[in-house]
C-alpha positions in Angstrom: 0.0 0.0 0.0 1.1 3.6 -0.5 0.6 5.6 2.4 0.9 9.8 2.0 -1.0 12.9 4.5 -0.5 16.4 2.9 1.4 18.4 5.4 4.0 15.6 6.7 6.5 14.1 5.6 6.2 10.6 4.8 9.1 9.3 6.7 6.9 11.2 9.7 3.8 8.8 9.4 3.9 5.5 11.3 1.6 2.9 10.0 -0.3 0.4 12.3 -2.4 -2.5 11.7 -4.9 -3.8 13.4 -7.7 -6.3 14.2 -5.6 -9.5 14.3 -2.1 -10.8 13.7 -1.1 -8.6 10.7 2.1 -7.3 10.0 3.5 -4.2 7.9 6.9 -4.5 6.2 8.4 -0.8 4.5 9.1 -0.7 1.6 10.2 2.3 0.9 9.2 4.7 3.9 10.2 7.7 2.3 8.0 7.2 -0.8 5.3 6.2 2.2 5.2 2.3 0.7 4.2 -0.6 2.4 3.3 -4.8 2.5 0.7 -5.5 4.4 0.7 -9.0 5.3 -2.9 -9.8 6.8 -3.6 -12.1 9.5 -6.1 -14.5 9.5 -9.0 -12.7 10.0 -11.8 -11.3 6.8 -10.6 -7.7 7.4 -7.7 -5.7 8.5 -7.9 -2.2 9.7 -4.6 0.3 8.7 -4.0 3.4 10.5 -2.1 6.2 10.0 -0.6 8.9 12.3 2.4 11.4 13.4 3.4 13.3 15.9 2.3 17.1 16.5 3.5 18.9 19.4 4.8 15.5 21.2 1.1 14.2 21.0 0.3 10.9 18.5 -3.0 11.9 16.1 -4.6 9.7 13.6 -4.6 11.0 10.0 -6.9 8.3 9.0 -8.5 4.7 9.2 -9.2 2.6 6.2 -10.7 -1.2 6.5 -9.5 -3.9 4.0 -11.2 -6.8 3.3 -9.3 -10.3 3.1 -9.5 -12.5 0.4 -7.6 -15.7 0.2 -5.7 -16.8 -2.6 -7.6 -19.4 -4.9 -5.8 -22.5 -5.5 -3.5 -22.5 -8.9 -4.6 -24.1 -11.8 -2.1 -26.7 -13.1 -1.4 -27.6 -16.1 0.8 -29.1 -19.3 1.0 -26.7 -21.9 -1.6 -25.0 -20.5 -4.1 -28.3 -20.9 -5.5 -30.3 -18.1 -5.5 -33.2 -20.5 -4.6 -33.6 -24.1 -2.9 -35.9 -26.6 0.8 -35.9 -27.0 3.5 -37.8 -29.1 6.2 -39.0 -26.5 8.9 -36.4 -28.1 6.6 -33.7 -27.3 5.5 -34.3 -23.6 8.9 -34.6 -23.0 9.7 -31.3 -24.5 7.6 -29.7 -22.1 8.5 -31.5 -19.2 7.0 -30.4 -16.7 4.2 -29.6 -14.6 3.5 -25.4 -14.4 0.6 -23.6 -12.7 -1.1 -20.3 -12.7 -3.3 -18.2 -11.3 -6.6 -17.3 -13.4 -8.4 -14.1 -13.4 -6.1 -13.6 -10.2 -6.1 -9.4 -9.5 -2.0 -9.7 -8.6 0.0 -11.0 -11.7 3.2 -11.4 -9.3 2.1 -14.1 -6.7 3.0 -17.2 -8.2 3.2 -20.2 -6.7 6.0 -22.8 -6.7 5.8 -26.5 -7.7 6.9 -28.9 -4.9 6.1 -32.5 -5.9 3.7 -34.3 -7.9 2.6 -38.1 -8.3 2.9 -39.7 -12.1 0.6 -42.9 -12.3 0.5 -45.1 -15.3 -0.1 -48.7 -16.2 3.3 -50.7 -17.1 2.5 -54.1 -17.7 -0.7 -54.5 -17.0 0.5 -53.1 -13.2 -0.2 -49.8 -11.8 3.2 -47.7 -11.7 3.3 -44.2 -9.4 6.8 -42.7 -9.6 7.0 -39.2 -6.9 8.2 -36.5 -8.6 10.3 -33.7 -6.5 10.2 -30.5 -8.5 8.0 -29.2 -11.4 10.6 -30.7 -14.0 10.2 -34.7 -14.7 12.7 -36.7 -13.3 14.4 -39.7 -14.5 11.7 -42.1 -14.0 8.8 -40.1 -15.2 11.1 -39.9 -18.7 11.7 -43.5 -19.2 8.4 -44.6 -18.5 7.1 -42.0 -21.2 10.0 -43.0 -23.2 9.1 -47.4 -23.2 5.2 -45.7 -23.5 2.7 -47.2 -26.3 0.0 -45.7 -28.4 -3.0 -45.0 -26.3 -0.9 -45.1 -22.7 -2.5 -42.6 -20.3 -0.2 -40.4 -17.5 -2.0 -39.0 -14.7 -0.5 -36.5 -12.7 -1.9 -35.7 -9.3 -1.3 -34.9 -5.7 0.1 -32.0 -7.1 1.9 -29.6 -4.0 2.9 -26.4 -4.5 3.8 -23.5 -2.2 3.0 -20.0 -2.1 5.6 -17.2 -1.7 5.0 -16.6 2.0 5.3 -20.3 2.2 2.3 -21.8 2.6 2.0 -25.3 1.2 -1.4 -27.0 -0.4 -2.0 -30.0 -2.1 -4.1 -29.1 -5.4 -7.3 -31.3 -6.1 -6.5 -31.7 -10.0 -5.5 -34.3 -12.1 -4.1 -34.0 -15.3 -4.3 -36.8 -18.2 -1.8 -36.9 -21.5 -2.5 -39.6 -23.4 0.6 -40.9 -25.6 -0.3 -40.7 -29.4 
């Protein structure tokens, strides 16, 4: 947030939050800039005030409502499930996910681990994968793949910049064509 009073300076203005476990981190106190990182709670109440005459007065109050961050879409080339010849599933590579119709185009979230489950011989195969990349595994099961073979890829974990973890609910299918 950007905080400014006419009349003071802005390295004069101390900011304050309130109404849970919120904290504020400067930015740039000159220029009056701030993170605000909410607690909790559905709103968070900022305030702003100086000192006049060796006496603390509010120059103003202003609520913020809380939102959480929706859960990332994943995807493989931007698919949740498509058709892919071997050489080009392994192009890509990897698992990536994104925000949609998200107001803040620089939170982005970070892959942690993922499950690949196929069927290898008429047996169930699920190979952990640490990372958004594929690993080793993941690329010579794809690689000894047939026509038709489906890859699910689920369990997906990611973490958030603050470093939150979740587990996303969806699974993505590429099909080997």
């Amino acid at each position: 947030i950007s905080v400014s009073a006419p009349g003071f300076k802005n390295e004069d203005i101390k900011v304050t939050v309130s109404n849970g476990n919120g904290t504020i981190k400067e930015v740039n106190r000159t220029k009056g800039e701030y993170v605000i990182v909410p607690g909790k709670e559905n709103e968070t109440i900022i305030t702003a005030s100086t000192m006049v005459d060796g006496k603390e007065i509010a120059l103003g109050t202003q609520v913020f409502r809380i939102k959480a961050v929706p859960d990332p879409t994943p995807s493989i080339n931007g698919q949740k499930s498509g058709s892919y010849s071997k050489n080009d599933l392994l192009s890509l590579g990897n698992i990536v996910v994104d925000l949609v119709d998200f107001d803040f185009d620089d939170y982005e979230f970070t892959v942690i681990s993922y499950q690949v489950q196929t069927t290898i011989g008429g047996f169930g195969n699920t190979v952990e994968n640490v990372g958004n990349k594929f690993n080793a595994q993941v690329i010579k099961n794809i690689n000894a793949s047939k026509r038709g073979q489906s890859f699910y890829f689920s369990n997906i974990r990611v973490r958030e910049p603050n470093g939150d973890e979740r587990t996303l609910d969806a699974i993505l299918k590429a099909e080997i064509k």
